[in-house]
N, C-alpha and C positions, 0 to 999 in steps of 0.2 A: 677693872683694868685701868681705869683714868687712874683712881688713887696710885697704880702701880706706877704708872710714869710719871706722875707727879710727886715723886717719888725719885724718879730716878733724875729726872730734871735738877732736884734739888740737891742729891749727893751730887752729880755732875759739875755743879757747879761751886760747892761748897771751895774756899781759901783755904780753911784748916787742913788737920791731919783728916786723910782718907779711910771710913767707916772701915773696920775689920767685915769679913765675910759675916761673920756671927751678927752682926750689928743690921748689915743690910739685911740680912734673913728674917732677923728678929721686924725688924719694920715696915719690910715687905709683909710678914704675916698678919702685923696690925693693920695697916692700910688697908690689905684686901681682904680683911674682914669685917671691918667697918664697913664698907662699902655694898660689901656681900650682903649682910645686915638688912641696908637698907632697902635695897634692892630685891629681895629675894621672892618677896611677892610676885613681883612680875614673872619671874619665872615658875611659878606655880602655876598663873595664868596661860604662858604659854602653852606649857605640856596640859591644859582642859582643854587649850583650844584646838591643841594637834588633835586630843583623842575623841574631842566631842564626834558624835553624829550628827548629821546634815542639822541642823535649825535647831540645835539642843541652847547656843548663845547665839545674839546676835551682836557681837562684839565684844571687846575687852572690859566694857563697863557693866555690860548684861551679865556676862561671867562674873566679873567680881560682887554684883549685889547677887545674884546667885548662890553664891560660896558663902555671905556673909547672912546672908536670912536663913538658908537653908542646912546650914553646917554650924562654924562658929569660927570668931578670929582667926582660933589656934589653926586652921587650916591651911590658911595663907601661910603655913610655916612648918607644914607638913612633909617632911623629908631634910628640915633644917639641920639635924644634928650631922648626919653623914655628909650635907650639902657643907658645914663650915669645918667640919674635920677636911673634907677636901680642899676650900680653900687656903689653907694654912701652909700645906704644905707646900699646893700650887703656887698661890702669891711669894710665899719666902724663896721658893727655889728660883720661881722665873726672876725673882729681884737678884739676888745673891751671885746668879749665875752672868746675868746679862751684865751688873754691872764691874763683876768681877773680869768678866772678859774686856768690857768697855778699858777700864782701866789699865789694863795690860795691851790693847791696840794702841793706847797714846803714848807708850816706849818703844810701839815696834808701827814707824811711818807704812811700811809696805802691805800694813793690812788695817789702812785706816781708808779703803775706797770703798765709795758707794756699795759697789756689789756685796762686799766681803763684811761691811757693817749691818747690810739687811742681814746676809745670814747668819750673822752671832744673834740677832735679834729671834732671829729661826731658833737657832736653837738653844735658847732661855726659854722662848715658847713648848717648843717640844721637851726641855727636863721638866719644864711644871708639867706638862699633862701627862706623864711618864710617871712620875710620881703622886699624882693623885688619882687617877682614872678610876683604877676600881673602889673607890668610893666616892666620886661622880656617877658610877651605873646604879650603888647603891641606894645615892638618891632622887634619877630618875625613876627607878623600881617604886622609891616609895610614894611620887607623886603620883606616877600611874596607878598605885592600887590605891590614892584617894581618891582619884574619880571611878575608879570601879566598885571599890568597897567604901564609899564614903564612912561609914558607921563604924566599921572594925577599925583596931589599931594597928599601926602599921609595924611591919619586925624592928626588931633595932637592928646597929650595924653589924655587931658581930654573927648574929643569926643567918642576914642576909649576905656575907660573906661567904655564910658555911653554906648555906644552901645553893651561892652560885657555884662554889667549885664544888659540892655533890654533882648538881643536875648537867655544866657545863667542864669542869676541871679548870685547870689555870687561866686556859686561854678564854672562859666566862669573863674573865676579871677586865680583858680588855677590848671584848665587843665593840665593835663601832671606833674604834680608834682611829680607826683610817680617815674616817670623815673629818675627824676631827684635826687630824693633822695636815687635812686640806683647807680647813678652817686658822689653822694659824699662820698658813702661808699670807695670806692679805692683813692679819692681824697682827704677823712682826712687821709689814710693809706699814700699817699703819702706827703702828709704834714709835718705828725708824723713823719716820716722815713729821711725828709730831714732837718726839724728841731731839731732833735735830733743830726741826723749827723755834721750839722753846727755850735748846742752848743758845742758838744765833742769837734770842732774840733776850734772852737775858744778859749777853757776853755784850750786848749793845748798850745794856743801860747802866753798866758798870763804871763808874769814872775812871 
């Protein structure tokens, strides 16, 4: 999410001609895949620490030598292929979208207020998660069945697809969505609030 606004900071403020749609998507999907990359361990660790049982770790670093004595690297990366097919789409569309609207509020003043900038912010948030979700389920699915079935291999994407709309139908694909779009309400507020900050505060060192 940082690479994304730093990111958007940077088209934002660019002199030149203004990035084509294709262009912001294309860079938004780099950005938040690199990032995804690096980061993704920790979110492995999360979802042990949601499903462990009482005193199974006693902390995030219990967890991790845990995973790495008693599994292998590759774990920490367990559900990665479905986890960066989702980000791609995520990243490019919340960039593409947000700043494709951004750019279109600085011709039209009457929807350049506070309230109305958070919620374009809203929803760049909400096309990315719209567009990636059902394969975000499929790779929390598969870090759950590594702490369940550590040993076995985990399905790929397409299998797990098919198997969620067998047992669930379409509406499988976007379980839990709801939470999640409670979650991007503070997460376009914070977006809003740091991209704002970062335009002011570039627009200030400009000669």
């Amino acid at each position: 999410m940082l690479s994304s606004i730093q990111m958007k900071v940077h088209t934002q403020n660019q002199s030149q001609q203004a990035l084509t749609v294709q262009q912001r998507f294309g860079l938004g999907c780099i950005s938040g895949t690199v990032a995804h990359a690096v980061f993704y361990p920790l979110e492995v660790l999360k979802v042990r620490l949601n499903l462990q049982r009482a005193g199974t770790y006693n902390g995030v670093m219990a967890c991790a030598r845990s995973i790495y004595r008693n599994e292998s690297m590759s774990s920490f990366y367990r559900g990665f292929k479905p986890s960066i097919l989702c980000m791609i789409p995520y990243a490019g569309v919340e960039c593409a979208v947000h700043q494709s609207i951004m750019n279109w509020a600085k011709n039209h003043p009457d929807y350049k207020s506070d309230s109305k900038l958070f919620f374009f912010s809203f929803v760049a948030f909400a096309s990315g998660q719209i567009s990636s979700y059902p394969l975000a389920v499929i790779r929390t699915q598969q870090q759950a069945q590594a702490f369940v079935l550590a040993s076995s291999p985990s399905s790929g994407v397409l299998p797990g697809l098919i198997g969620i709309y067998e047992r669930n139908g379409f509406r499988g694909f976007y379980d839990g969505m709801g939470a999640s779009f409670i979650r991007a309400i503070p997460c376009a507020l914070i977006n809003y609030t740091l991209t704002r900050t970062f335009e002011n505060l570039f627009s200030s060192m400009e000669p």
